[in-house]
MDTraj code that builds the backbone (N, CA, C; nanometers):
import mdtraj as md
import numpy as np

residues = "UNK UNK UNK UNK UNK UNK UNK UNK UNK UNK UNK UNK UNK UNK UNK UNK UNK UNK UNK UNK UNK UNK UNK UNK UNK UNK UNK UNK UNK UNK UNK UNK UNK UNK UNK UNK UNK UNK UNK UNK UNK UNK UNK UNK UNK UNK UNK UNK UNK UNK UNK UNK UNK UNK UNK UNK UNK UNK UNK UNK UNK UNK UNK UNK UNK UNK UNK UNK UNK UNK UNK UNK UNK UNK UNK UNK UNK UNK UNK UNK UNK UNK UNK UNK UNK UNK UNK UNK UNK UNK UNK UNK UNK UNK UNK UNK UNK UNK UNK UNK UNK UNK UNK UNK UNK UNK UNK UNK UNK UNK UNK UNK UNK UNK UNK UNK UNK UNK UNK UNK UNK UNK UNK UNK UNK UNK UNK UNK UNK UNK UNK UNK UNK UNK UNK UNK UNK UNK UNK UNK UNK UNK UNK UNK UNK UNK UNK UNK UNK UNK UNK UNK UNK".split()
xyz = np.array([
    [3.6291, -1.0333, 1.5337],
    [3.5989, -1.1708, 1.5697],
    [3.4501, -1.1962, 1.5462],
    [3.4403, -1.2886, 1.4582],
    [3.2562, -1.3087, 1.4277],
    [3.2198, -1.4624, 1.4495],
    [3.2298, -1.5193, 1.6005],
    [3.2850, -1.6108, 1.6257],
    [3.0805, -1.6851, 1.6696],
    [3.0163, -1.8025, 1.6380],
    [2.8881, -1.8228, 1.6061],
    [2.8784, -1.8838, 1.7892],
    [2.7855, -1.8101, 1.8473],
    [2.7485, -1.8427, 1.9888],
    [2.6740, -1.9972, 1.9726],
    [2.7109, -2.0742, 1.9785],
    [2.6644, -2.2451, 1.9458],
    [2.4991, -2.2349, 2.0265],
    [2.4561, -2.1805, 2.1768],
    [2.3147, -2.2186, 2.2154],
    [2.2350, -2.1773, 2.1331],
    [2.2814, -2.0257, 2.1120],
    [2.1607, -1.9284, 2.0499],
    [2.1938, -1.9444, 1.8721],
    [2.3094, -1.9960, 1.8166],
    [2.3282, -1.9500, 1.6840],
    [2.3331, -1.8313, 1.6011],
    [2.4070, -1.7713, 1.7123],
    [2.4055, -1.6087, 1.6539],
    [2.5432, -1.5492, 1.6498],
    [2.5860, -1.4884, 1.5190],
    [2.6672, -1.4198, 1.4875],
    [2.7009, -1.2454, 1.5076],
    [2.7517, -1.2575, 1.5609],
    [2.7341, -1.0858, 1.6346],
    [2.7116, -1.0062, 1.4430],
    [2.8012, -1.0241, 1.3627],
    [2.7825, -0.9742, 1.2162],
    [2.5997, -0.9565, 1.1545],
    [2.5234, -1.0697, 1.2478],
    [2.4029, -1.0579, 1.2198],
    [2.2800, -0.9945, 1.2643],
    [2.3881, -0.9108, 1.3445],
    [2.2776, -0.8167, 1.4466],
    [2.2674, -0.6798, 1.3502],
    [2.1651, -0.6127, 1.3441],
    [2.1226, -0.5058, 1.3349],
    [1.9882, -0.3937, 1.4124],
    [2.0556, -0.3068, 1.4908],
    [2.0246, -0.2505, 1.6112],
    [1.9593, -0.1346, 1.5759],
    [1.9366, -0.0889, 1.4518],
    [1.8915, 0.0551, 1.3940],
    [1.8448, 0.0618, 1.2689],
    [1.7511, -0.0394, 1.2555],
    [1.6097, -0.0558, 1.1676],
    [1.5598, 0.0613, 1.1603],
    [1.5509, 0.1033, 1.0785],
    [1.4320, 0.1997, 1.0408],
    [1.3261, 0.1689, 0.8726],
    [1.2499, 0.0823, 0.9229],
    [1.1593, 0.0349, 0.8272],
    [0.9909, 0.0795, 0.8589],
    [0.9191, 0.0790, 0.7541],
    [0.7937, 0.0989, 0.7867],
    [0.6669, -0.0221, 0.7766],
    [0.7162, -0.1471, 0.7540],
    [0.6927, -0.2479, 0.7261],
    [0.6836, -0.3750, 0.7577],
    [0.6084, -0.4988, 0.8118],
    [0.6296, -0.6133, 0.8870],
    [0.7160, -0.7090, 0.7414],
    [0.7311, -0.6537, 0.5792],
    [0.8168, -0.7098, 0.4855],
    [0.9672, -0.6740, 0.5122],
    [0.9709, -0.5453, 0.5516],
    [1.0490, -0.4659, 0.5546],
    [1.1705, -0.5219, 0.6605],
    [1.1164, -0.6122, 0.8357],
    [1.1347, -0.6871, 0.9575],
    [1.2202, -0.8321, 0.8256],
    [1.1339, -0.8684, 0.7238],
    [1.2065, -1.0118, 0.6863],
    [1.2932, -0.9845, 0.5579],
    [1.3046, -0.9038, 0.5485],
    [1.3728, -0.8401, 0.4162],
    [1.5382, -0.8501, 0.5111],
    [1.5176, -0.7616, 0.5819],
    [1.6371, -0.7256, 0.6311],
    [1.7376, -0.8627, 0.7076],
    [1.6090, -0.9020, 0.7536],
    [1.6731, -1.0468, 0.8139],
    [1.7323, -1.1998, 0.7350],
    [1.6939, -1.1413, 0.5907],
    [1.7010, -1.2505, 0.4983],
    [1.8744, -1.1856, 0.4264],
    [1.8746, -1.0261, 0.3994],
    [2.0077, -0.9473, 0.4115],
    [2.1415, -1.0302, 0.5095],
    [2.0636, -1.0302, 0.6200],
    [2.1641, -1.0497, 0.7292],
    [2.2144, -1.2056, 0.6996],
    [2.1246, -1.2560, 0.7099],
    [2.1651, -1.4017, 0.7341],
    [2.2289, -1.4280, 0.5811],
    [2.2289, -1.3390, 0.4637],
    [2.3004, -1.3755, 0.3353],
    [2.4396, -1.3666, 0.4122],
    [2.4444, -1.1911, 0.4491],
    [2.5700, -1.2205, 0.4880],
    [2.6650, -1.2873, 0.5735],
    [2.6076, -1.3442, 0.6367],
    [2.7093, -1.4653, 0.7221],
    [2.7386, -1.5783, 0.6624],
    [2.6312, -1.5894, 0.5667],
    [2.6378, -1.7391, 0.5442],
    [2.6400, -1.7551, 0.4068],
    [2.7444, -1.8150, 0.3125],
    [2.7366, -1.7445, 0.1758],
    [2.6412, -1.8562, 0.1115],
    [2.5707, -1.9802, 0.1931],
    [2.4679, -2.0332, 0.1105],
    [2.3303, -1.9862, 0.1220],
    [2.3582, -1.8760, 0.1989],
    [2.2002, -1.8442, 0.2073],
    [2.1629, -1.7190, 0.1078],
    [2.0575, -1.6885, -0.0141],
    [2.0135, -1.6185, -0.0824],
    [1.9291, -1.5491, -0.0171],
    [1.9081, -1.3710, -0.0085],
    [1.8345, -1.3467, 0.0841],
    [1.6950, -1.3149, 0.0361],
    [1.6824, -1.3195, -0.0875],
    [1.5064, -1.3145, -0.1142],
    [1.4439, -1.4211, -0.1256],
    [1.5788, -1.5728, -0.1317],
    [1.4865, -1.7096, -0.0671],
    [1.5333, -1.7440, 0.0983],
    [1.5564, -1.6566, 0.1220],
    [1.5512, -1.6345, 0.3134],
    [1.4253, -1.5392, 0.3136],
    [1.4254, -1.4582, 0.2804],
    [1.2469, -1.3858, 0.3260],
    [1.1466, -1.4467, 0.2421],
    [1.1288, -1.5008, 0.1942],
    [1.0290, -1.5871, 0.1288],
    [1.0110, -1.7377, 0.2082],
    [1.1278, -1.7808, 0.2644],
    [1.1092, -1.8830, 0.3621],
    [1.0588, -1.8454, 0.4644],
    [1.0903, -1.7363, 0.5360],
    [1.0208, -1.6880, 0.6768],
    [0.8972, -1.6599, 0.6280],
    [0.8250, -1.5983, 0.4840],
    [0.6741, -1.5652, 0.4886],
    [0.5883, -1.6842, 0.4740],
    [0.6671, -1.7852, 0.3885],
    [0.5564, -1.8900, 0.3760],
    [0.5754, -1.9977, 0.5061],
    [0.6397, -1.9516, 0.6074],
    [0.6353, -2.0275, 0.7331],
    [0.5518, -1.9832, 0.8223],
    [0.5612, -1.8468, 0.8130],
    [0.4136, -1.7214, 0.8767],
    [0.2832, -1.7606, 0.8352],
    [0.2836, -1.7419, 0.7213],
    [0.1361, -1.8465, 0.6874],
    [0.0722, -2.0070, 0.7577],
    [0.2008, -2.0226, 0.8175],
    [0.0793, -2.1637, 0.9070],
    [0.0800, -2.1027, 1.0380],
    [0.1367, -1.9821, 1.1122],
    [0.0530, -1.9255, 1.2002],
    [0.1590, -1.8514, 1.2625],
    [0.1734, -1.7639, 1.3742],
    [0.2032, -1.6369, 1.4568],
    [0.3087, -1.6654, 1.5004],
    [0.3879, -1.5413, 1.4174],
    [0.5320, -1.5382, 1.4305],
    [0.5740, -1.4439, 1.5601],
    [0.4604, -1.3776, 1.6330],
    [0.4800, -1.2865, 1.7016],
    [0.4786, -1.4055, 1.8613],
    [0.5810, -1.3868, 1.8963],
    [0.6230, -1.4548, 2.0266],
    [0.5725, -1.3647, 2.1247],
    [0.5811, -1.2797, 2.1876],
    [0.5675, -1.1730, 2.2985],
    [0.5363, -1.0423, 2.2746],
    [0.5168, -0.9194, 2.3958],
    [0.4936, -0.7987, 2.3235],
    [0.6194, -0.7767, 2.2593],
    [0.5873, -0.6960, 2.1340],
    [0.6781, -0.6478, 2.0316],
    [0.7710, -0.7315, 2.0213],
    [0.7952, -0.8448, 2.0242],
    [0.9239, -0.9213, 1.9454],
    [0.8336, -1.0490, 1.8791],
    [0.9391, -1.0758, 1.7454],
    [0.8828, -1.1748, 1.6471],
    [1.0133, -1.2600, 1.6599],
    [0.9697, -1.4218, 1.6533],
    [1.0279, -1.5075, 1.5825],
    [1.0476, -1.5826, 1.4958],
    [1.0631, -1.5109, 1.3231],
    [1.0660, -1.5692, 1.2190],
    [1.1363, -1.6751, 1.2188],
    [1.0952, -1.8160, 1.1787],
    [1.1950, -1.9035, 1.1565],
    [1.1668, -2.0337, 1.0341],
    [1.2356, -2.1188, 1.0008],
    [1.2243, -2.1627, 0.8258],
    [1.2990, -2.2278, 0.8522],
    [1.2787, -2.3603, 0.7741],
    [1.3997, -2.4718, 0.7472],
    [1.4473, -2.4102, 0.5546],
    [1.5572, -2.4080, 0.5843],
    [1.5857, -2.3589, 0.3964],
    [1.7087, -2.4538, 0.3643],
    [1.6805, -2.5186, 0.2488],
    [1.7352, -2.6196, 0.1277],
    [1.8329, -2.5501, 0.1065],
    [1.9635, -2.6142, 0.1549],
    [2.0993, -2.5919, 0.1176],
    [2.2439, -2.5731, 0.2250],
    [2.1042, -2.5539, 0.3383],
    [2.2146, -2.4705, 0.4581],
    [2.3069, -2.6360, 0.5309],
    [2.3882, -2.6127, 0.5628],
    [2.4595, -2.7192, 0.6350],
    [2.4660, -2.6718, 0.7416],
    [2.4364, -2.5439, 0.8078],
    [2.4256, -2.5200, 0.9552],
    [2.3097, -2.4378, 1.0115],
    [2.2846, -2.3573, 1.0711],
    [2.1531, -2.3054, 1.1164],
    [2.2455, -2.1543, 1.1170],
    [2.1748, -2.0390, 1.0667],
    [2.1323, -1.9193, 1.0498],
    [2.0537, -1.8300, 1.1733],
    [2.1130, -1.7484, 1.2616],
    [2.0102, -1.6634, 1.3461],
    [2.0438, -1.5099, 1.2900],
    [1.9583, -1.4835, 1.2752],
    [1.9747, -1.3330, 1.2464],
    [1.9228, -1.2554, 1.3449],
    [1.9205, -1.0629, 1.3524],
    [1.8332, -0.9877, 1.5000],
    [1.8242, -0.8839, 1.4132],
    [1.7206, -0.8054, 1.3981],
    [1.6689, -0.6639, 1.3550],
    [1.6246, -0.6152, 1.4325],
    [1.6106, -0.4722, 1.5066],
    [1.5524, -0.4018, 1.5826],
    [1.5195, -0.2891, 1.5274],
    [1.4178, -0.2578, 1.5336],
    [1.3635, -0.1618, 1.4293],
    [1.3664, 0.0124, 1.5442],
    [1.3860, 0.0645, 1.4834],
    [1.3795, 0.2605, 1.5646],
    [1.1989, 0.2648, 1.6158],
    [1.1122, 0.2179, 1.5251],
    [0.9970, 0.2257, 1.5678],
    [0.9336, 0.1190, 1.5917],
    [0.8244, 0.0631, 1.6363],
    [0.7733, -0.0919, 1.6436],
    [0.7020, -0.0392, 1.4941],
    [0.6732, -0.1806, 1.4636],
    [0.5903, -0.2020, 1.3002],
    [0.5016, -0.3051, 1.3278],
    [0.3794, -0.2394, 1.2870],
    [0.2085, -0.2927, 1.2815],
    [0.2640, -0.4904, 1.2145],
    [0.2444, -0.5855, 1.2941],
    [0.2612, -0.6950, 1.2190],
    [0.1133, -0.7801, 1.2001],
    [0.0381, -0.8722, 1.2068],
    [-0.0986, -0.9215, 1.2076],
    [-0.1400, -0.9463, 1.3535],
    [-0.0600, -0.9850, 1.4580],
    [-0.0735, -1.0059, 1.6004],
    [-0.0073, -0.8884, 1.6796],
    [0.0014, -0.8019, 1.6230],
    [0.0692, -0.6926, 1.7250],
    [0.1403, -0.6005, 1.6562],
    [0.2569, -0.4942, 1.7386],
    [0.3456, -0.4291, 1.7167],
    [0.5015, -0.5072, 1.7731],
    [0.6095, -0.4567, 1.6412],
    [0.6811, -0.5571, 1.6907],
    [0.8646, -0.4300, 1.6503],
    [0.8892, -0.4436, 1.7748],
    [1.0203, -0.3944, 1.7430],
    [1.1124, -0.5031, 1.7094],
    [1.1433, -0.6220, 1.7601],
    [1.2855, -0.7220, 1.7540],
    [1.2541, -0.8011, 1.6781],
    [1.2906, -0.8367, 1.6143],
    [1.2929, -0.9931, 1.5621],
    [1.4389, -1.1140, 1.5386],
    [1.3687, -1.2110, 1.5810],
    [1.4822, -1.3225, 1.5723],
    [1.4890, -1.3831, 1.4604],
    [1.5732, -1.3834, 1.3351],
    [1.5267, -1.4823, 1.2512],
    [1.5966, -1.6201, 1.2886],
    [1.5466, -1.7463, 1.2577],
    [1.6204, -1.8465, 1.2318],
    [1.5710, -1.9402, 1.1150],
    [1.6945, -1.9297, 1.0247],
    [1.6946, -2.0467, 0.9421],
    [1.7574, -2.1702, 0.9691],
    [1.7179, -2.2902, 0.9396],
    [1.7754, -2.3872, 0.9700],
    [1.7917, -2.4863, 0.8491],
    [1.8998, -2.5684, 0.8259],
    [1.8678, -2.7085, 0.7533],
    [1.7433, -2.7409, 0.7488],
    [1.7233, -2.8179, 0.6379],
    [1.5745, -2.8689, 0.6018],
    [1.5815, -2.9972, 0.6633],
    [1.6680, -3.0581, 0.6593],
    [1.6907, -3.1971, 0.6886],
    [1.7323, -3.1929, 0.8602],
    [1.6883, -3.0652, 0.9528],
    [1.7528, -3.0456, 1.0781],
    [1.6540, -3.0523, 1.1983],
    [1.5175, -3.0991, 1.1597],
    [1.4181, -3.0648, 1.2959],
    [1.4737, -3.0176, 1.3895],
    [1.5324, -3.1458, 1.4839],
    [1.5724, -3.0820, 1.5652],
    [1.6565, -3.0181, 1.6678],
    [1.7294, -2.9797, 1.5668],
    [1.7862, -2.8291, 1.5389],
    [1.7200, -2.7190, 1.5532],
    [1.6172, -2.7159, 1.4622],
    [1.5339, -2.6092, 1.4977],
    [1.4491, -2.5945, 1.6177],
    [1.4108, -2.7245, 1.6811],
    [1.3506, -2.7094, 1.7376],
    [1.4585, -2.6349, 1.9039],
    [1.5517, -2.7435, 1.9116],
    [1.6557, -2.6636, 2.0031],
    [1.6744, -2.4709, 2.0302],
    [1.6851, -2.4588, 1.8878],
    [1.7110, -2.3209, 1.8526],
    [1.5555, -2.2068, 1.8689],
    [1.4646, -2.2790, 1.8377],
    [1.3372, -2.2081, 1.9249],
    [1.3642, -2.2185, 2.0145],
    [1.3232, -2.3289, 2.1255],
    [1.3258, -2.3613, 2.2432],
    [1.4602, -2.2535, 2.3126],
    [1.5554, -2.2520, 2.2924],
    [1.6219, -2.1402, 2.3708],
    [1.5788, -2.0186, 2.3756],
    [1.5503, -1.9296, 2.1991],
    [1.4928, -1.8185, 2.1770],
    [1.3857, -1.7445, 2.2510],
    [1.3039, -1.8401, 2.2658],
    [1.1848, -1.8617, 2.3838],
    [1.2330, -1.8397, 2.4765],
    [1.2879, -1.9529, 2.5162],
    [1.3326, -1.9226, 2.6690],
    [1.4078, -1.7750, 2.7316],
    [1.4150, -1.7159, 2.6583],
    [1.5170, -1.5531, 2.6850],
    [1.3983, -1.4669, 2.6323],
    [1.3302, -1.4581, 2.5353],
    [1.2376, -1.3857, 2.4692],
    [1.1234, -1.3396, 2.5878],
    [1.0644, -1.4636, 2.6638],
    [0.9722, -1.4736, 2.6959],
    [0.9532, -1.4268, 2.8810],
    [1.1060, -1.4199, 2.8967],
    [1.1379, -1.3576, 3.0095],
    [1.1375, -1.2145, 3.0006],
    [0.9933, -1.1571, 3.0672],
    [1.0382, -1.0085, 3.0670],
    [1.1389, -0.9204, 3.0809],
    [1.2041, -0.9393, 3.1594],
    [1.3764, -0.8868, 3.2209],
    [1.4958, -0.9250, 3.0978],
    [1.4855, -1.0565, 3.0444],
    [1.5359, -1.0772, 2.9266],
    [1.5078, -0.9976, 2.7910],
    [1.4002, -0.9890, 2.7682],
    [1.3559, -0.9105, 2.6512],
    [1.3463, -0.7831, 2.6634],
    [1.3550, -0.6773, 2.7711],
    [1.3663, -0.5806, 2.7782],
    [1.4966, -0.5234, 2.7734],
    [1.5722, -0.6225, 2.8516],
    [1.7561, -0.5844, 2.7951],
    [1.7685, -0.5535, 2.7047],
    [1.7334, -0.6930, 2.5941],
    [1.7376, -0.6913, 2.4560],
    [1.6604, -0.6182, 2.3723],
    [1.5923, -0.5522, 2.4386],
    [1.4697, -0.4233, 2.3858],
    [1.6015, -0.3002, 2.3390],
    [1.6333, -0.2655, 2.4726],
    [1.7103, -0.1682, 2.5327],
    [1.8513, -0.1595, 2.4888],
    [1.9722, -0.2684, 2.4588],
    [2.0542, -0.2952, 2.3971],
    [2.1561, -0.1959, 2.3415],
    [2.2075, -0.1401, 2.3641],
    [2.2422, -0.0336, 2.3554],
    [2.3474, -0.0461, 2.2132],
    [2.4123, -0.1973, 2.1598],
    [2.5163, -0.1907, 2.0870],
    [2.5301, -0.3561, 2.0349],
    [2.5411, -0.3743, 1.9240],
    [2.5391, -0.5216, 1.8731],
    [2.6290, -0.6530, 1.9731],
    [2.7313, -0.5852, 2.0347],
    [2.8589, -0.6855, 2.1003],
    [2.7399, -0.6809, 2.2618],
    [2.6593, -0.5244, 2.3210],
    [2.6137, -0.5556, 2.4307],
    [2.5138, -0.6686, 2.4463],
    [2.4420, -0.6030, 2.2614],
    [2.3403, -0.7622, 2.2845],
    [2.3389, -0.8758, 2.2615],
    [2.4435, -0.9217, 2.2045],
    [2.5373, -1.0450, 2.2009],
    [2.5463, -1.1208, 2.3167],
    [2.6425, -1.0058, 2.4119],
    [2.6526, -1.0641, 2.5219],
    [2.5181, -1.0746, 2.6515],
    [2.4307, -1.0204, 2.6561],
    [2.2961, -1.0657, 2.6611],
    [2.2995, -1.2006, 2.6788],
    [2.2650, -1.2539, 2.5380],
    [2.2668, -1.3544, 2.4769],
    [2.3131, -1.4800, 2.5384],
    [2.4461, -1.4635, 2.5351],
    [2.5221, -1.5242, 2.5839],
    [2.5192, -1.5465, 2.7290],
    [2.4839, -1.4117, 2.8212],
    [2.4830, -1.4531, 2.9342],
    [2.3194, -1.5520, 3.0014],
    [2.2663, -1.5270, 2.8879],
    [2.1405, -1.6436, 2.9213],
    [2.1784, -1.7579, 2.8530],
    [2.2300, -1.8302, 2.8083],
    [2.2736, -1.9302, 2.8166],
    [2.3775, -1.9921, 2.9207],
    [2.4410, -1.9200, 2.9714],
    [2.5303, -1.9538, 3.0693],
    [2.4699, -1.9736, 3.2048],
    [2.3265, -1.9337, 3.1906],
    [2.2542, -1.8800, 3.3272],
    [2.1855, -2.0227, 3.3615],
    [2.1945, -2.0653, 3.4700],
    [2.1476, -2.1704, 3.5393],
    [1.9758, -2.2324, 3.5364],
])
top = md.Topology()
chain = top.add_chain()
for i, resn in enumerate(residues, 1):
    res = top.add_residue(resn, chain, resSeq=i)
    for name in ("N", "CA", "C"):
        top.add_atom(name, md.element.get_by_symbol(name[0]), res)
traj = md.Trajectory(xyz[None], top)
């Protein structure tokens, strides 16, 4: 069942829990992978090329060690979340970063995207939240994570 959690926009298919990269390219490479595969309009070396030239207007690094790459990309009719967790944290320009969230969105979707930050945040930025999701033991556990912060009051 790869059924798309509507708050967060995440496809359990798009989780990957056992990164082993040496690289902050290496964090959008994989996430541009992921989100190909869910979504068959998304190309994934113009998914990591959207997350870098969105990095360039400023700091993708949300909290300790987690990043939130995110991009409006030409073509999508729905919004894209991807999750990488890397085995080691990786040196990024603002920090060390084990997690990352990607989100792509419609170009034509502000806000959409902006919704889809605004939650990401909101779970990211909660210590107790992000350490679950640090900790995570299995793509469906951190799913449901996920899920249970949205349900949460």
């Amino acid at each position: 069942m790869n059924t798309v959690h509507l708050a967060s926009g995440l496809l359990i298919d798009a989780i990957d829990l056992t990164l082993d990269v040496k690289s902050h390219a290496g964090f959008l490479r994989r996430l541009g992978v992921l989100s190909a595969r869910v979504n068959d309009h998304v190309d994934s070396a113009e998914a990591m090329t959207a997350f870098m030239t969105r990095e360039r207007l400023g700091s993708i690094v949300l909290a300790e060690h987690v990043a939130l790459p995110h991009a409006p990309l030409e073509g999508l009719s729905k919004p894209v979340v991807s999750v990488v967790r890397s085995m080691k944290p990786v040196q990024f320009d603002e920090g060390f970063v084990s997690l990352a969230i990607g989100i792509l969105v419609p170009a034509d979707a502000p806000q959409q995207h902006l919704d889809l930050l605004r939650f990401w945040a909101s779970l990211l930025r909660l210590e107790r939240g992000r350490s679950a999701l640090l900790r995570a033991p299995t793509n469906e556990h951190f799913y449901q994570l996920v899920k249970d912060h949205a349900c949460s009051p």
